[in-house]
N, C-alpha and C positions, 0 to 999 in steps of 0.2 A: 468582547468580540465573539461571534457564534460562528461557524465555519461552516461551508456545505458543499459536501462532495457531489458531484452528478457522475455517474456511471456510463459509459459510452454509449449506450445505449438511447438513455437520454439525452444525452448532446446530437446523437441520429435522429432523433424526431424533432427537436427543435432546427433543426437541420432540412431535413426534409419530410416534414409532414406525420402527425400521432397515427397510430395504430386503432382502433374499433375501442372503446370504451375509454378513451380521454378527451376531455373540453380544450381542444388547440386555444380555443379564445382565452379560459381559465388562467391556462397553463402559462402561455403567454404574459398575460397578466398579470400574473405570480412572478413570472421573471423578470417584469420590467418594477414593479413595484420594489423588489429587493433592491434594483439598479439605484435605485429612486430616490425612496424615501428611507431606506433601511442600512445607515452605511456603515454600521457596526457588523451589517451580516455580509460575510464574503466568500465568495466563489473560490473554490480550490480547484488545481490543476496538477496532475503530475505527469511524470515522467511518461507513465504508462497509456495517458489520455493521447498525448503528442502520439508516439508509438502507434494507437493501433489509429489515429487519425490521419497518420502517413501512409498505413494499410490499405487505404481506401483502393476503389478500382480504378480511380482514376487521377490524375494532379487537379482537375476541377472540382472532385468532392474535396480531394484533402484540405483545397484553397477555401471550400467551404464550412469544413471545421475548425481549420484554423481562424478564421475571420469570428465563427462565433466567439469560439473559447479565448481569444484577445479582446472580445467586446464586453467580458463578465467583468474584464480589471481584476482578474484574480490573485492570489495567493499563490505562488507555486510549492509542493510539497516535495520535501528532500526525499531521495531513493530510499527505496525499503530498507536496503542493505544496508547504509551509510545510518540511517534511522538506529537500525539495531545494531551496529555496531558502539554510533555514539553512545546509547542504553547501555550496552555493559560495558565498556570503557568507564562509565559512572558507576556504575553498579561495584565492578572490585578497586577501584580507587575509595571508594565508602566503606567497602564490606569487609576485603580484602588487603587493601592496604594503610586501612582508615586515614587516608588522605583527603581533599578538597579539590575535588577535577578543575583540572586544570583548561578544558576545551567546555564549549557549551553546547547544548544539544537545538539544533537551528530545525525543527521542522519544520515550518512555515517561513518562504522567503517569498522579498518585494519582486526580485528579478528573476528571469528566465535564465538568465548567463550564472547563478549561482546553483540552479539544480545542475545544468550541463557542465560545469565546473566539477561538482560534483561527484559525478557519476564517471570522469573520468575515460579511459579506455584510450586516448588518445585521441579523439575523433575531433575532425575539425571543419563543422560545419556551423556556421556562423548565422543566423538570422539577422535583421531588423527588428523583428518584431515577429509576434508569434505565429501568427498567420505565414510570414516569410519563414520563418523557421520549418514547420511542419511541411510547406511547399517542398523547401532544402529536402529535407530529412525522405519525402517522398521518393526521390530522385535519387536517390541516395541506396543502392540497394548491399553496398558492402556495410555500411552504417546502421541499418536495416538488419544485418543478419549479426552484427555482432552485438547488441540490442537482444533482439530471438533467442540470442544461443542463452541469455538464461533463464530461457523456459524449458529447457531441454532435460532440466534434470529432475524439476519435481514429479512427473508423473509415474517417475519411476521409486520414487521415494512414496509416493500413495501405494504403491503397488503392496511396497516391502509391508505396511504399514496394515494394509490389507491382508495382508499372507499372519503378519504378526497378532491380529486379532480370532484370526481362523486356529490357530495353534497355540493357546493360553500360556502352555509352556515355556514357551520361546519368549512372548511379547513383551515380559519386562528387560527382558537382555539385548534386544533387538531394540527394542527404545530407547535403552542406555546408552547402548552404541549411536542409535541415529543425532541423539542428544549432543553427546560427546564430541560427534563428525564436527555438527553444526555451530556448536558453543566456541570450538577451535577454531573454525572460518570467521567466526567475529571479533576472537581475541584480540586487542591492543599489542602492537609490539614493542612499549615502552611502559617502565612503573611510572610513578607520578616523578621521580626524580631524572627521567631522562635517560636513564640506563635500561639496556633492552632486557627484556623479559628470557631466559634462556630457555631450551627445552624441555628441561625436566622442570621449572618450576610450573612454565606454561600447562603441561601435565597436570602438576599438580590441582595447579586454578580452575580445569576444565574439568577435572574431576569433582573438586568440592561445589562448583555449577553445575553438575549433575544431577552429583547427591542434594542436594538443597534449592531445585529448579522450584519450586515452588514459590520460595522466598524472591526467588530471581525473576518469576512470573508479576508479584506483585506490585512490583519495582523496577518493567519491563515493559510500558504496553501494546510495543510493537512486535516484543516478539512472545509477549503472549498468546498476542490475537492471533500470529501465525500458529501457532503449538494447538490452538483449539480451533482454529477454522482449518487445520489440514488433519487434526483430530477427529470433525463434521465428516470433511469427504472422503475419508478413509474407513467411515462407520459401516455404509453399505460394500460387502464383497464383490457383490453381483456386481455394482457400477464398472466400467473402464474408465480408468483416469485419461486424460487426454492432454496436448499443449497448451489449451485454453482453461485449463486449472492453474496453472502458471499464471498467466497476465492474467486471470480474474484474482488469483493471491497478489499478486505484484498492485492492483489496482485498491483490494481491500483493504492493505493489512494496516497503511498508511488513517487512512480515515477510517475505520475501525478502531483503531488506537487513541486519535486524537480530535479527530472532528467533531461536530455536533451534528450532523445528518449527515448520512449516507442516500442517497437518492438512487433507485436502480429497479428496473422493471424484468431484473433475472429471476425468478423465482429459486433456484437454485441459489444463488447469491445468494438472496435475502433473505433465503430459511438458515445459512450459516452463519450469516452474517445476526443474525437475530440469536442463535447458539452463543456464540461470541461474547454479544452484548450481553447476555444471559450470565454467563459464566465470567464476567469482568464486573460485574453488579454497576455498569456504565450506563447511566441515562441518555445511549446514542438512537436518536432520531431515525429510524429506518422504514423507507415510504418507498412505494412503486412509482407514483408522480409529486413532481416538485410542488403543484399545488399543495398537495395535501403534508409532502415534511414541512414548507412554510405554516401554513396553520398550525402541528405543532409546536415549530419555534417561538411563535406568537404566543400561544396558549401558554405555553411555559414557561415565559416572558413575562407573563401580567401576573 
């Protein structure tokens, strides 16, 4: 199975109409063909695609997103969080408690109601179908902001990240720190035997994922990809991080990780997103138009 992510951007021009230097007819045709004749190759969808599809300006475009993005018959992709959680959940059940995990790591599901399961929070807004869904979720603007609220904190973690590479001094202690914060939000609250993890050992575990994050990177690829694409955009000082560093992380780090194309006409994205692949030594397919990631996949393929 090859997997292929599209970037909201592209799902906006299949949507409503290409921008000055792409073949609609091509493109088009690239996408009905995948539909078609290619049924090993499948459309992914995440959390984050619904999200900013519900963004739209109006319940007619979001009805228009939705309608495409249920007509791929996609794949849905589990929440970033839940992604790198499951990750090291596995990771010190091997490493650490050399145990056999006991949960499985599901990134790719059949139904829409298992990401939203999910991702939790309580919400309960119900679709038919994904189109219906996204309509929901439109309308929806308490839904809508508890969603946002986590993007509220990365740009401020670019910042710190930023301030850390301007001061040589600081930037290994300031890492360790941002590490340590991070590694503890993902921790397990159970050993592999059912007994809860207590505070001082949890310490201790967040500490030796610290000290040996590299190991834990190799053996991570979700939250690798975060660790070296918020590495990218914290490289420039001068930049201001912004809330749309957030849902553009929330949208990568997933298919970054695990998919076989990234599709996305961000140039900022896909110079990260190509870092990423760089530094994961990952053969991910990364294209401005779907015409052209399908011709790799083909290429690849024969």
């Amino acid at each position: 199975m090859k997997t292929i992510y599209l970037d909201q951007n592209i799902v906006h021009y299949f949507c409503f109409g290409f921008p000055k230097g792409f073949d609609k007819t091509v493109e088009k045709e690239s996408l009905e063909r995948i539909k078609t004749l290619y049924p090993d190759y499948r459309f992914t969808v995440s959390l984050w695609n619904m999200v900013e599809a519900a963004r739209a300006q109006d319940r007619k475009q979001a009805k228009a997103y939705g309608s495409f993005l249920e007509k791929l018959r996609p794949l849905y992709l589990s929440e970033k969080i839940n992604i790198q959680k499951a990750e090291i959940e596995k990771y010190i059940f091997i490493y650490h408690f050399e145990q056999i995990p006991y949960h499985a790591l599901n990134v790719f599901n059949e139904h829409l109601s298992q990401v939203w399961a999910d991702f939790g929070q309580g919400l309960e807004i119900i679709g038919e179908n994904l189109a219906g869904f996204i309509s929901e979720l439109h309308g929806n603007a308490h839904s809508l902001d508890i969603i946002k609220n986590c993007q509220n904190i990365y740009p401020g973690i670019l910042k710190i990240l930023q301030k850390a590479r301007s001061e040589d001094q600081s930037n290994a202690s300031i890492q360790n720190q941002i590490f340590h914060n991070w590694f503890s939000a993902l921790l397990p609250v159970e050993k592999p035997d059912r007994s809860p993890i207590v505070k001082s050992e949890a310490e201790d575990i967040v500490s030796e994922l610290t000290a040996n994050r590299e190991n834990l990177f190799m053996n991570c690829p979700a939250i690798c990809s975060e660790h070296h694409i918020s590495d990218f955009r914290s490289s420039n000082s001068a930049r201001h991080p912004n809330p749309q560093d957030a849902i553009d992380l929330m949208h990568a780090v997933p298919a970054l990780a695990y998919c076989d194309a990234l599709i996305t006409n961000d140039g900022f994205l896909r110079s990260g997103a190509e870092h990423v692949a760089k530094k994961q030594r990952r053969n991910l397919i990364i294209s401005h138009s779907l015409s052209e990631g399908f011709g790799q996949l083909t290429a690849n393929a024969s």
